[in-house]
Backbone as a chain_set.jsonl record, in Angstrom:
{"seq": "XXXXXXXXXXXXXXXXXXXXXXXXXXXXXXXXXXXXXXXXXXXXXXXXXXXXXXXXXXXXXXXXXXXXXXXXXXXXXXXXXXXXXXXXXXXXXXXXXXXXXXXXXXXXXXXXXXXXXXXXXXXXXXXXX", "coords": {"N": [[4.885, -15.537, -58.276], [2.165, -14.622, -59.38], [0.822, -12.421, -60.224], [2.587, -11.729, -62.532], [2.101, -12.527, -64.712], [0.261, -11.965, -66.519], [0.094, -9.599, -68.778], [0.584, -6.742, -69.231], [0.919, -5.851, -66.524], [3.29, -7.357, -65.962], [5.359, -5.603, -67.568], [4.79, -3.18, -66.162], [6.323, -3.618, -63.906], [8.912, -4.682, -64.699], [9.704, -1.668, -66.084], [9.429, -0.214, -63.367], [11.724, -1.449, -62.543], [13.72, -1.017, -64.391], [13.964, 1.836, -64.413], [14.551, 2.557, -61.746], [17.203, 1.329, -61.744], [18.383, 3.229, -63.286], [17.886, 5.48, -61.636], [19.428, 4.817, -59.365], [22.408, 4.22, -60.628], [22.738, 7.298, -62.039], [22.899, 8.701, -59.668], [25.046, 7.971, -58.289], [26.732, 8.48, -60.309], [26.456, 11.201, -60.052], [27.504, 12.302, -57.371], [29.379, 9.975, -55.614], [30.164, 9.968, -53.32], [28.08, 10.683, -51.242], [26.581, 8.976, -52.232], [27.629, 6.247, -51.512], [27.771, 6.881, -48.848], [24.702, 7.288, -48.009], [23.897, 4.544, -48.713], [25.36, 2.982, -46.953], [24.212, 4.179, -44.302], [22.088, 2.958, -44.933], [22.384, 0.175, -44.851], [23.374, 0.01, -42.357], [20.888, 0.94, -40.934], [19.159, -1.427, -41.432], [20.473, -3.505, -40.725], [20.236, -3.319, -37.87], [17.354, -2.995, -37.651], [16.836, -5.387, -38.333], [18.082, -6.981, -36.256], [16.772, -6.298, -33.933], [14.082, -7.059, -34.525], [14.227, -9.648, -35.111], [15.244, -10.652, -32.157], [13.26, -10.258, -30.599], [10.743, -11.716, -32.102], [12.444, -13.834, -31.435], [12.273, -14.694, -29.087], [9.783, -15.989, -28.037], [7.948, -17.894, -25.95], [6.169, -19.934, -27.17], [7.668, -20.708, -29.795], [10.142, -21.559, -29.099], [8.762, -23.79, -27.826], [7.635, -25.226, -30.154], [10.396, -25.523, -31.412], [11.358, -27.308, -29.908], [9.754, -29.44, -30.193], [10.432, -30.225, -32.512], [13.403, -30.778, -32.917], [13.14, -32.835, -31.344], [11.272, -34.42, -32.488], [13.225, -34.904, -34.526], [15.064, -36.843, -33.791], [13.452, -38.836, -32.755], [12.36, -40.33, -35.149], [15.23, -40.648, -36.31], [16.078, -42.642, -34.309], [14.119, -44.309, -34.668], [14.865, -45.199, -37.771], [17.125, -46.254, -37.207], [16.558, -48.569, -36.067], [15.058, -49.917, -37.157], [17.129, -50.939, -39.321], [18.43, -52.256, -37.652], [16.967, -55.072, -37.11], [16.579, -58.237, -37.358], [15.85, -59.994, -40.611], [13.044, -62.059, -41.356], [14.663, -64.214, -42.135], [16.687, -64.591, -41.233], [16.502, -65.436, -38.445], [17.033, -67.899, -36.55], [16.115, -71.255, -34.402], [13.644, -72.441, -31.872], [10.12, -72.071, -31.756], [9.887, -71.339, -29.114], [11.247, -69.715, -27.711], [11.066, -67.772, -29.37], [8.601, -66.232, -29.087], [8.672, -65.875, -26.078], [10.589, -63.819, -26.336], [8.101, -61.656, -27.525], [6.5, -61.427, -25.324], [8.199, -59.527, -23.683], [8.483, -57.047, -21.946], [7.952, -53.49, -23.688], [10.132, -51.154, -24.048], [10.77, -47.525, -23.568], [12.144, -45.985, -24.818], [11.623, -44.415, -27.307], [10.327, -41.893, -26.539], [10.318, -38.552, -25.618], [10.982, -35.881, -24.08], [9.674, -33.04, -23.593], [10.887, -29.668, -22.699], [8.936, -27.403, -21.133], [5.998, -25.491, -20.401], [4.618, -27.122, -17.148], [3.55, -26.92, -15.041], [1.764, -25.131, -15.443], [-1.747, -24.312, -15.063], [-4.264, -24.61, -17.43], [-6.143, -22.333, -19.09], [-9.99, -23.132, -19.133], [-12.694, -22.819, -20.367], [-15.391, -22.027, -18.694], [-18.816, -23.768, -18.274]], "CA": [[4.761, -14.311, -59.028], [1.127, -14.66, -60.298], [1.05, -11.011, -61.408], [3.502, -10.922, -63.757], [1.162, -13.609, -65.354], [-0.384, -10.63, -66.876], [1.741, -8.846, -69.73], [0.525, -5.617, -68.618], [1.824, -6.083, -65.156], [4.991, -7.286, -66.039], [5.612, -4.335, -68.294], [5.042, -2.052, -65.651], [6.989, -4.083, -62.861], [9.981, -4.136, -65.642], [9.776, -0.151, -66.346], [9.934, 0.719, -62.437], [12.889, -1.926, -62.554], [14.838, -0.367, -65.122], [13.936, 3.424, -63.688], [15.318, 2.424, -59.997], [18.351, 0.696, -62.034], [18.838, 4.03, -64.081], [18.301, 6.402, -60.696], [20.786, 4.78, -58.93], [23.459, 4.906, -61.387], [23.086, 8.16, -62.402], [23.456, 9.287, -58.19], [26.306, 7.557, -58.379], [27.996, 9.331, -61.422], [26.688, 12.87, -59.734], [27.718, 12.015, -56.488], [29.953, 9.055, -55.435], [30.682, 9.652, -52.14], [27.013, 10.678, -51.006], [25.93, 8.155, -52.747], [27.923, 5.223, -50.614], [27.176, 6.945, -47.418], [23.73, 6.804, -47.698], [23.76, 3.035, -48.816], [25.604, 2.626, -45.802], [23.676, 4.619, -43.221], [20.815, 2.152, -44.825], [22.67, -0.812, -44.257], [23.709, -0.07, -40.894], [19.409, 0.829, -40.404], [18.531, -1.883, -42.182], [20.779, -4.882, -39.944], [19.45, -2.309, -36.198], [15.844, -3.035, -37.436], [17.013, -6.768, -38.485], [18.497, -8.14, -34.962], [15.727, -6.139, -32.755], [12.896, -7.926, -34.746], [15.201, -11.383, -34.825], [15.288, -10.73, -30.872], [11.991, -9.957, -29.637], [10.815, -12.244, -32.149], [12.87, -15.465, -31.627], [11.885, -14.791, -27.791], [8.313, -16.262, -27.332], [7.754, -19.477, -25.461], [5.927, -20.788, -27.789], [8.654, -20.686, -30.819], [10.757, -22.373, -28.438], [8.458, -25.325, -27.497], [7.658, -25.779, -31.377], [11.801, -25.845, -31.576], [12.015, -28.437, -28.889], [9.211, -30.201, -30.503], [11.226, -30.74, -33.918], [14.394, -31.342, -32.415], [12.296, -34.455, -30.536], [10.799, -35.442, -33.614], [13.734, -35.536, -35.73], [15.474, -37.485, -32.726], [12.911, -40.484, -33.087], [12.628, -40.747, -36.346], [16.246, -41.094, -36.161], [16.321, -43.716, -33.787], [13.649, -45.204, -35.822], [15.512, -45.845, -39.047], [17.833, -47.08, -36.688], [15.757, -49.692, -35.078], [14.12, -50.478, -39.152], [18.167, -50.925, -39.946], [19.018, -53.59, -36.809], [16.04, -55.788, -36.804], [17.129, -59.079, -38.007], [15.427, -60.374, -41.314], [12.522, -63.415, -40.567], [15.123, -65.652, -42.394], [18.332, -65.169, -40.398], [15.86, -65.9, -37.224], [17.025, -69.916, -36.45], [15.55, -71.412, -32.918], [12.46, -72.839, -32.008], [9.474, -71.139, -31.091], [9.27, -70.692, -27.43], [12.34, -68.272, -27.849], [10.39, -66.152, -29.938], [7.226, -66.363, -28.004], [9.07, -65.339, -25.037], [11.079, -62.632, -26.436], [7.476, -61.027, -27.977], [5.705, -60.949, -24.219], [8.924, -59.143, -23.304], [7.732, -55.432, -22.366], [8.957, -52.674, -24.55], [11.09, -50.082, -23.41], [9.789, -46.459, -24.107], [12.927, -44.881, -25.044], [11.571, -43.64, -27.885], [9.657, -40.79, -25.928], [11.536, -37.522, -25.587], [10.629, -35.063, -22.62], [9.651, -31.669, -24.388], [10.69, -28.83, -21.994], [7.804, -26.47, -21.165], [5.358, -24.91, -18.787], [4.241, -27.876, -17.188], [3.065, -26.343, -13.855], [0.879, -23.866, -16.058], [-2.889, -24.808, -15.614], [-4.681, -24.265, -19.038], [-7.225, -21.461, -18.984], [-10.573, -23.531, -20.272], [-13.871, -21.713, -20.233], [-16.298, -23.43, -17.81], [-19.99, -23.591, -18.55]], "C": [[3.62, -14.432, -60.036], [0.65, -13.616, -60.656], [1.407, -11.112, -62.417], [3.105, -11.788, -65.201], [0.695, -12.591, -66.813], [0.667, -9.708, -67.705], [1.759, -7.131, -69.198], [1.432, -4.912, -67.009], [2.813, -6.275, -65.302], [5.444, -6.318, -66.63], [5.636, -3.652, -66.9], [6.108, -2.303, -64.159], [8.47, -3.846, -63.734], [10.124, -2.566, -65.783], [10.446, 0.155, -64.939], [11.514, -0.331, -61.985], [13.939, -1.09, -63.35], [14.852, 1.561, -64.679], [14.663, 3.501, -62.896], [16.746, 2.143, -60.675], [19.343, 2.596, -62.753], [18.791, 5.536, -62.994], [19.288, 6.475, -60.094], [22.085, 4.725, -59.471], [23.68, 6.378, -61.698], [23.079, 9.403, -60.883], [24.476, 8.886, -58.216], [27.153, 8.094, -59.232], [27.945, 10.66, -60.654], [27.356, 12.716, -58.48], [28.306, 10.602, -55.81], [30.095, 8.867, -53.719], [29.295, 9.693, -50.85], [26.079, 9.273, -50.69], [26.471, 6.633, -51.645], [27.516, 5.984, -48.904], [25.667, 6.712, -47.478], [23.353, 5.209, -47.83], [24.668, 2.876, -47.488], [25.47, 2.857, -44.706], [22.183, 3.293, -43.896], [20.857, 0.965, -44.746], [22.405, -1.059, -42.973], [21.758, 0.105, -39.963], [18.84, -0.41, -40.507], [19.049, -3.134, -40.831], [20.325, -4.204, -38.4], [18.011, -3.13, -36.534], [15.736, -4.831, -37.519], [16.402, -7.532, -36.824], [17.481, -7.671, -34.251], [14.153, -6.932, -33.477], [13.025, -9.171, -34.994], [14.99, -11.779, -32.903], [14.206, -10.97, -30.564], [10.947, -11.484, -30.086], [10.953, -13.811, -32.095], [12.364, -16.113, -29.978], [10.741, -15.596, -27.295], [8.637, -17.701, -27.159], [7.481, -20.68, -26.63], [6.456, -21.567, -29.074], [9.725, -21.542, -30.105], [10.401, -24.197, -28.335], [8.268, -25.934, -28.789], [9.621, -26.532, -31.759], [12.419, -26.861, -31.567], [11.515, -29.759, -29.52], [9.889, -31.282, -31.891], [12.174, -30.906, -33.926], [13.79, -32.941, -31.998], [11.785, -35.412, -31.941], [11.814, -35.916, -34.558], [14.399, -36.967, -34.838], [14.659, -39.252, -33.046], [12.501, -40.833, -33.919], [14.084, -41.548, -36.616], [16.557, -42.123, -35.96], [15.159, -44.616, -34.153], [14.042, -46.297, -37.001], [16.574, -46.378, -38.283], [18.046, -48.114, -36.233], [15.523, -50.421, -36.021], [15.609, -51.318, -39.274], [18.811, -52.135, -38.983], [18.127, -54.267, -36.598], [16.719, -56.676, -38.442], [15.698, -59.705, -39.497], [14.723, -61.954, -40.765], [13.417, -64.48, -41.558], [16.324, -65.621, -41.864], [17.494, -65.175, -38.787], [16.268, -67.715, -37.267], [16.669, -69.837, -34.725], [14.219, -71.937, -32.812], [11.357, -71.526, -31.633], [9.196, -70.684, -29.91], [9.98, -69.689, -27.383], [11.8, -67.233, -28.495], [9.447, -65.13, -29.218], [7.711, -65.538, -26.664], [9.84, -64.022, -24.943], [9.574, -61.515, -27.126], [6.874, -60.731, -26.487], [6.57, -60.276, -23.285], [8.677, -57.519, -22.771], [8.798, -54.552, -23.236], [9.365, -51.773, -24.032], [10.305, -48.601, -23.991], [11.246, -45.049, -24.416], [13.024, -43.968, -26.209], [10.743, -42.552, -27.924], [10.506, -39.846, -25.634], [10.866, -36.682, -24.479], [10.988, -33.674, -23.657], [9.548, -30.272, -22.997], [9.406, -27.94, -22.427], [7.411, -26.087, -19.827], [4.231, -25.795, -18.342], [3.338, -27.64, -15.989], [1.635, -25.525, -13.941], [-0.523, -24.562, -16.063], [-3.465, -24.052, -16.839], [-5.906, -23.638, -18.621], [-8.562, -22.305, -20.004], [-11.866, -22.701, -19.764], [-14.916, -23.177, -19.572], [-17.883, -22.653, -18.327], [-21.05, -23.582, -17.607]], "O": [[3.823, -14.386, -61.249], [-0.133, -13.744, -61.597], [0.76, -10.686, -63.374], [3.606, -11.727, -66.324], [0.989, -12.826, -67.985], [1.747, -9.252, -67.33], [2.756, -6.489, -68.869], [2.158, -3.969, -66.695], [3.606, -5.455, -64.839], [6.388, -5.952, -65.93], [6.785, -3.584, -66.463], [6.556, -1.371, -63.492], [9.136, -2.854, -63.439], [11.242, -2.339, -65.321], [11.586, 0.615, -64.891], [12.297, 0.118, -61.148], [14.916, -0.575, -62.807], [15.849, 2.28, -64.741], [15.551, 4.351, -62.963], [17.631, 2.796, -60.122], [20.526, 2.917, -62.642], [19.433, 6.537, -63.312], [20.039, 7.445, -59.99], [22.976, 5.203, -58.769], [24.85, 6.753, -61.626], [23.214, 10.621, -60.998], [25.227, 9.857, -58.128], [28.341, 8.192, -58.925], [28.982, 11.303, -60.492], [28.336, 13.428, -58.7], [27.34, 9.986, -55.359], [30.116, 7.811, -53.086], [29.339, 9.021, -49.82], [25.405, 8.774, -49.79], [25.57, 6.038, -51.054], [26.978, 5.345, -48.0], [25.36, 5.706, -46.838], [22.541, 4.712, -47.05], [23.888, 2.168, -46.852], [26.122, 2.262, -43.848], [21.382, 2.885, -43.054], [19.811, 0.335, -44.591], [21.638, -1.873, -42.458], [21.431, -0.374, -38.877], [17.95, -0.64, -39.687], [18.195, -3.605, -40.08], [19.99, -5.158, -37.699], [17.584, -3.887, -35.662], [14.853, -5.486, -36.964], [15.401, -8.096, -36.383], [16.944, -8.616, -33.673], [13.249, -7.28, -32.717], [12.024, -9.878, -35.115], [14.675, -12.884, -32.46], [14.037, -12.117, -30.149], [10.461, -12.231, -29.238], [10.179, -14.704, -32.442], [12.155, -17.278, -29.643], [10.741, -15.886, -26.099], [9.3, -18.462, -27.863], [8.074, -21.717, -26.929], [6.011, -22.65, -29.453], [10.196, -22.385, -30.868], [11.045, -25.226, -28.54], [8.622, -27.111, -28.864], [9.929, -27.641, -32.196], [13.295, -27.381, -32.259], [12.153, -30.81, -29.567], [9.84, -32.49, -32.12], [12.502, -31.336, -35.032], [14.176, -33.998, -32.498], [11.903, -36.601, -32.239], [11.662, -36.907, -35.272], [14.173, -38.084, -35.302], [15.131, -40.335, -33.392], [12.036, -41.962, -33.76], [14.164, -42.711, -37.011], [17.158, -42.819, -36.779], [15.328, -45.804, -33.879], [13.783, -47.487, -37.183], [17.1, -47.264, -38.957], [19.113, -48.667, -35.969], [15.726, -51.629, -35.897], [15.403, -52.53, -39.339], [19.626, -52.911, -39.483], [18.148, -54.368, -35.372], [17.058, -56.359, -39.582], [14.544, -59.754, -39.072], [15.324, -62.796, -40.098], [12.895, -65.574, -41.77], [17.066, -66.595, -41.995], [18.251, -64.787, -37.897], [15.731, -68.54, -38.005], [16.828, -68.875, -33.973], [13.579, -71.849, -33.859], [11.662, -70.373, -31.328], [8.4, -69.781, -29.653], [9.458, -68.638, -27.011], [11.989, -66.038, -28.272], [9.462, -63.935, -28.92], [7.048, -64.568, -26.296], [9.862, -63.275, -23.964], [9.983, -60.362, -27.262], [6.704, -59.517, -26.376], [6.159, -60.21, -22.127], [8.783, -56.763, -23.737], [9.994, -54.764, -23.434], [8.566, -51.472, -23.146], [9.353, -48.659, -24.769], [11.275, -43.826, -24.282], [13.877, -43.098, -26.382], [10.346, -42.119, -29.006], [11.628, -40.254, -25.334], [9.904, -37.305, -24.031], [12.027, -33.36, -24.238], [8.492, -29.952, -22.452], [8.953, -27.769, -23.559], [7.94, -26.181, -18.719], [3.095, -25.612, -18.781], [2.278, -28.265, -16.009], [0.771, -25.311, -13.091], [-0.677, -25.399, -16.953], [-3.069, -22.924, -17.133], [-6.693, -24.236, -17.887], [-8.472, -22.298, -21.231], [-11.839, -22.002, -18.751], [-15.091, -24.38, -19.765], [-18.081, -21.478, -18.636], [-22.207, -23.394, -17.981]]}, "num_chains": 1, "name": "protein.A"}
């Protein structure tokens, strides 16, 4: 709110606050029953215009694959601090060294790769020269 920075500005943001505060009360004293139907024909507009721009919206591919993407990432992070949290300290290691040696040229497993559904089939439009 770097407007209201400005005393001028806030003054006049305050005024049409207390105006709106002092319209709708005084619909409400002339009219009570008016007065809740229309707040509730502008509810009932208000959650219609909600869910169809929540829908159409939440629909696109690409909001999806970002979705999938941050599901995946929290995932191996996860199993990160998990990996940080069972790796033994170099002083409870006892044994000689060939045991070590042999467990380091061990290959590593790749299970911390996640498979991000998508459109994998889709060739990528690139501009040829």
């Amino acid at each position: 709110m770097a407007f209201l920075k400005n005393r001028a500005s806030f003054y006049f943001v305050a005024g049409l606050i207390v105006l709106a505060i002092i319209g709708i009360v005084s619909r409400f004293i002339a009219s009570p029953t008016s007065f809740l139907t229309s707040i509730f024909v502008f509810l009932i507009i208000g959650f219609g215009i909600f869910f169809l721009v929540r829908r159409f919206y939440g629909a696109s591919p690409q909001r999806r694959e970002r979705n999938a993407f941050k599901k995946a990432a929290k995932r191996s992070k996860k199993r990160l601090q998990q990996k940080d949290t069972r790796k033994p300290s170099s002083k409870t290691i006892s044994g000689n060294v060939s045991s070590i040696k042999r467990a380091a040229n061990k290959p590593k497993s790749t299970t911390h790769l996640t498979v991000i559904e998508g459109r994998k089939g889709k060739k990528k439009k690139r501009a040829s020269y």
